[in-house]
MDAnalysis code that builds the backbone (N, CA, C; Angstrom):
import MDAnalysis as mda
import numpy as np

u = mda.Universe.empty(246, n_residues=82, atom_resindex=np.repeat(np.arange(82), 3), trajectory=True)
u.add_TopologyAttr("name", ["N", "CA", "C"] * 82)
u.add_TopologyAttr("resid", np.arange(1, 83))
u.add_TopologyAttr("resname", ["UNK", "UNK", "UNK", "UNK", "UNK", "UNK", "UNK", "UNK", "UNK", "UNK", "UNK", "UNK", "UNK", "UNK", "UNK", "UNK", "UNK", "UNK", "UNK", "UNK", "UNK", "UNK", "UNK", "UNK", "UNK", "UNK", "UNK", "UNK", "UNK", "UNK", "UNK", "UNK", "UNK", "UNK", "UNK", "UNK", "UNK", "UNK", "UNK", "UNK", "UNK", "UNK", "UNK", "UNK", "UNK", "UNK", "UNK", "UNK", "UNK", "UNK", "UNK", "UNK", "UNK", "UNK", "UNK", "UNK", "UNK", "UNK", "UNK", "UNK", "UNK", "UNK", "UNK", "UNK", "UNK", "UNK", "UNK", "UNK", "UNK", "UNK", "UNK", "UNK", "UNK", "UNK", "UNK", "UNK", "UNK", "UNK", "UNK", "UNK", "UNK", "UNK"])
u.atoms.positions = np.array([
    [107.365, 140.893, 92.505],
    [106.224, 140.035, 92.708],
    [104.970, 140.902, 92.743],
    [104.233, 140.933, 91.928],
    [102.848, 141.474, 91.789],
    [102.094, 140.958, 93.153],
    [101.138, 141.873, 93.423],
    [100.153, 141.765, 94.910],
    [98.498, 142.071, 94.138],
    [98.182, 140.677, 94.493],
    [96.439, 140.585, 94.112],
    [95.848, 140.523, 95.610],
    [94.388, 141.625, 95.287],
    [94.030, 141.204, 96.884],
    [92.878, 140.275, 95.913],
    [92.451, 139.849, 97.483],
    [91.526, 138.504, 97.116],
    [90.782, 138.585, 95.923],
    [89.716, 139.346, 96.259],
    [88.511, 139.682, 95.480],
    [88.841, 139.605, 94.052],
    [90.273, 140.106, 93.766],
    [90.408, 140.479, 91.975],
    [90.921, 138.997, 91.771],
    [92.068, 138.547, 92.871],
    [92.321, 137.101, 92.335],
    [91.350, 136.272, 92.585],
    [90.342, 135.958, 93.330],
    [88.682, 135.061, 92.879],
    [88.448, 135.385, 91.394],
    [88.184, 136.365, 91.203],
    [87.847, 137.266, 89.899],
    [88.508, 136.808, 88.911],
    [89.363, 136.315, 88.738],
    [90.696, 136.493, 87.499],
    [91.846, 135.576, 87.566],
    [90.858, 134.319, 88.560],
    [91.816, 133.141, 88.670],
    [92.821, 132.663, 87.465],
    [92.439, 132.585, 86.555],
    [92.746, 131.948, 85.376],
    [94.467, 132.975, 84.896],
    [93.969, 134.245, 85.393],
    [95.174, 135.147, 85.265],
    [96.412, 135.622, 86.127],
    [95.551, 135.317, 86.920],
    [96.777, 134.825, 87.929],
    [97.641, 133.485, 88.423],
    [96.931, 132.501, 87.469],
    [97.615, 131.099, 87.478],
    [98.481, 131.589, 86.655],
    [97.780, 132.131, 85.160],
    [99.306, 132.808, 84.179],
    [100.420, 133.650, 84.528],
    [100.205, 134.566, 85.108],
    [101.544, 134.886, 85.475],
    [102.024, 134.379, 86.530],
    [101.644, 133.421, 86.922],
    [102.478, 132.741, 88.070],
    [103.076, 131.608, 87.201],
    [103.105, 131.550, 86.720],
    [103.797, 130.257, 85.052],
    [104.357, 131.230, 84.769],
    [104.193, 132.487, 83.649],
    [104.963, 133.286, 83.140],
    [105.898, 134.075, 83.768],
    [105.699, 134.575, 85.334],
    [106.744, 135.703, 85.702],
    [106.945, 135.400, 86.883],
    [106.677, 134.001, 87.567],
    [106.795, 134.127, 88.765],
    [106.101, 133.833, 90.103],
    [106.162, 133.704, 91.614],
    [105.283, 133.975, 92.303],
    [104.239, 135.449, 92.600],
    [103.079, 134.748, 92.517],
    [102.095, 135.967, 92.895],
    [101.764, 136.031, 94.244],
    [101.771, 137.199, 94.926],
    [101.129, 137.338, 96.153],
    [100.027, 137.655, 96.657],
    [98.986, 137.288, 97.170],
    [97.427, 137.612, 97.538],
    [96.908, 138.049, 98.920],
    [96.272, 139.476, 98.995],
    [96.140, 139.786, 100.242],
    [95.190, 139.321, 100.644],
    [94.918, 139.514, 102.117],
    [93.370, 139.327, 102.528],
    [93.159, 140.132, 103.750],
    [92.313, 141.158, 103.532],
    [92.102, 142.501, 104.474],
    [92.960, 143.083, 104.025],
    [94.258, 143.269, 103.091],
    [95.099, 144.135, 103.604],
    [96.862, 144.081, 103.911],
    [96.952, 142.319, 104.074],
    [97.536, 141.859, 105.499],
    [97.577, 140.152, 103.958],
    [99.592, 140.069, 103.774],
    [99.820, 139.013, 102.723],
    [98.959, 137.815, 103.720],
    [98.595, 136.958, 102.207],
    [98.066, 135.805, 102.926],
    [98.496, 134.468, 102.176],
    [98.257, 134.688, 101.015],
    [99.473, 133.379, 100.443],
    [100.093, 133.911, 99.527],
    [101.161, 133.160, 98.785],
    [102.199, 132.843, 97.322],
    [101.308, 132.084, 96.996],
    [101.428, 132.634, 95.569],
    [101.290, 131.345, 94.751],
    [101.950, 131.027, 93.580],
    [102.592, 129.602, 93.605],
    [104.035, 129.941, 92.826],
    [103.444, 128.868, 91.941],
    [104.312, 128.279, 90.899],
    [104.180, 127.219, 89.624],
    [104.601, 126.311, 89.971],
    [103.964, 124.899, 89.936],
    [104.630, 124.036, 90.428],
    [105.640, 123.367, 90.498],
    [106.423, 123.926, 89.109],
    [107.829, 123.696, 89.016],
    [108.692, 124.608, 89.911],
    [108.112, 125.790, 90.454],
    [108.823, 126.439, 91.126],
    [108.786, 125.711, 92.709],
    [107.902, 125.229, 93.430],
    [107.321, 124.278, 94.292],
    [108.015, 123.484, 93.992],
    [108.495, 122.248, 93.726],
    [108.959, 121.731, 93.673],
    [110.570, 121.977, 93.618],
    [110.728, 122.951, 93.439],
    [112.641, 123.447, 93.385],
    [112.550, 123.689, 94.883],
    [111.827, 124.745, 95.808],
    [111.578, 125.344, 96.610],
    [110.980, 123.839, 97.639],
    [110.983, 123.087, 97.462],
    [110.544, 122.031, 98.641],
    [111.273, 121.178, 98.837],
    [112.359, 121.369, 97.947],
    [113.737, 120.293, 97.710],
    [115.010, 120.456, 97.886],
    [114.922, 121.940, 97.714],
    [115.784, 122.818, 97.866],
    [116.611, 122.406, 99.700],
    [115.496, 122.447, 100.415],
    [115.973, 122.559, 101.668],
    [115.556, 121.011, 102.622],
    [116.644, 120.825, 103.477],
    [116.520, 119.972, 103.789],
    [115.436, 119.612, 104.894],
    [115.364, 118.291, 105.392],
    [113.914, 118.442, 106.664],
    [115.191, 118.710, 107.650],
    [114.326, 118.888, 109.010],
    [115.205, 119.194, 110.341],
    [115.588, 117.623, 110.516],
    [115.023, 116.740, 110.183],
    [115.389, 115.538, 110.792],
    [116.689, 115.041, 109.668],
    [116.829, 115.906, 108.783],
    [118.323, 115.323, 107.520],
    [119.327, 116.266, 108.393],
    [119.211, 117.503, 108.863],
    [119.767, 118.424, 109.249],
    [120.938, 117.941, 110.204],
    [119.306, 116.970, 111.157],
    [120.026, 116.894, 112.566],
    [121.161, 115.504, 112.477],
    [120.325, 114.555, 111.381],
    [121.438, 113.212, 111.095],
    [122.305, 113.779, 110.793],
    [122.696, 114.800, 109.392],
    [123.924, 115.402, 108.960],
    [124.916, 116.186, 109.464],
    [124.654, 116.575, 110.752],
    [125.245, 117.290, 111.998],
    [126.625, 116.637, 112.058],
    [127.852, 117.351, 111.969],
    [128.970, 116.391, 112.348],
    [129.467, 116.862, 114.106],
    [128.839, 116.551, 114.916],
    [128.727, 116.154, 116.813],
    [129.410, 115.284, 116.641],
    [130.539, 115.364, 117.696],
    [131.087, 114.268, 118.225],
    [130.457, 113.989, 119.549],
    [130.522, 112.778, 120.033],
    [130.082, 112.435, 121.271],
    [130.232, 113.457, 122.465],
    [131.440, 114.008, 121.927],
    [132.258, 115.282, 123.579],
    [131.250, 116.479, 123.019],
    [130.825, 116.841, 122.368],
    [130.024, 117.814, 122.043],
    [128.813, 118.051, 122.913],
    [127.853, 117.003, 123.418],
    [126.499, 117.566, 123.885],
    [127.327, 116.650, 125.512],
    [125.959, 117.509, 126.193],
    [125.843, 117.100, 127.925],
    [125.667, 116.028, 127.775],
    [125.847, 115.516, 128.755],
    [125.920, 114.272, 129.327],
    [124.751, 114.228, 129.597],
    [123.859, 112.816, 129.518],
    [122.144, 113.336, 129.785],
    [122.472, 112.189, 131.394],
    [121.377, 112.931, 132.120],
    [121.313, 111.767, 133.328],
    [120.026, 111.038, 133.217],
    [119.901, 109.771, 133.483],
    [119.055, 108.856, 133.788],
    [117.468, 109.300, 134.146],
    [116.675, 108.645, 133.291],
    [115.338, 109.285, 133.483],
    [114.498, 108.951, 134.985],
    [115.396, 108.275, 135.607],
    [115.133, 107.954, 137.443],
    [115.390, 109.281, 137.482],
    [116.369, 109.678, 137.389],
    [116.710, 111.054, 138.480],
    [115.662, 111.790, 137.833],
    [114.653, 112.283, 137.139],
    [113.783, 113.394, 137.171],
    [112.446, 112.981, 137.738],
    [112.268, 111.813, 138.036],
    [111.118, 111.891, 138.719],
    [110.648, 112.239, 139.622],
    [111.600, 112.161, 140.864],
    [111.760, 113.053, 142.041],
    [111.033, 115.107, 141.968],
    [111.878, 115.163, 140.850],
    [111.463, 116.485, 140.533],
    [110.225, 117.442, 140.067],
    [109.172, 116.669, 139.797],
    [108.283, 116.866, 139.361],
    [106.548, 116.949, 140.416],
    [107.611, 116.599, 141.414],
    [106.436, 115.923, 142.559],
    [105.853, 116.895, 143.146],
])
C-alpha cells in the first residue's frame, strides 16, 4: 500500500483516486501519523459486507438459555444506588 502525506494527495487528487482503482488501497498521512484509506468503491463495498453488524452477530449466537446468568429483577437494584 503506497503512503501519500496530505499535501501531495491535495496536490494529485486525481492520482491518487487512480491508483486506488488500479492497485489498491492508498494510505494518507497527516503530521506524520496514518489518517485515512482510501480504497475503490468496489473494494468498500466487499469490505462493508464482508462483516457482519454486532447486532447479526449477537442474533446468530447459538446460547442456550443455561448459558447466561440469571438476571434479577430491576426492583432489586434500586436499593443500590442510593
Amino acid at each position: 500500500m503506497r503512503t501519500w502525506q496530505l499535501q501531495e494527495a491535495r496536490s494529485q487528487f486525481s492520482t491518487l483516486v487512480d491508483e486506488a482503482l488500479e492497485h489498491g488501497p492508498q494510505r494518507v498521512t497527516r503530521h506524520g501519523r496514518a489518517a485515512v484509506v482510501v480504497v475503490s468503491e468496489e473494494e468498500w463495498r466487499r469490505l462493508s459486507t464482508a462483516v457482519p453488524s454486532f447486532g447479526r452477530l449477537l442474533a446468530d449466537c447459538p446460547l442456550d438459555d443455561d448459558d447466561l446468568p440469571a438476571r434479577r429483577p430491576a426492583r432489586a437494584l434500586r436499593g443500590t444506588f442510593e
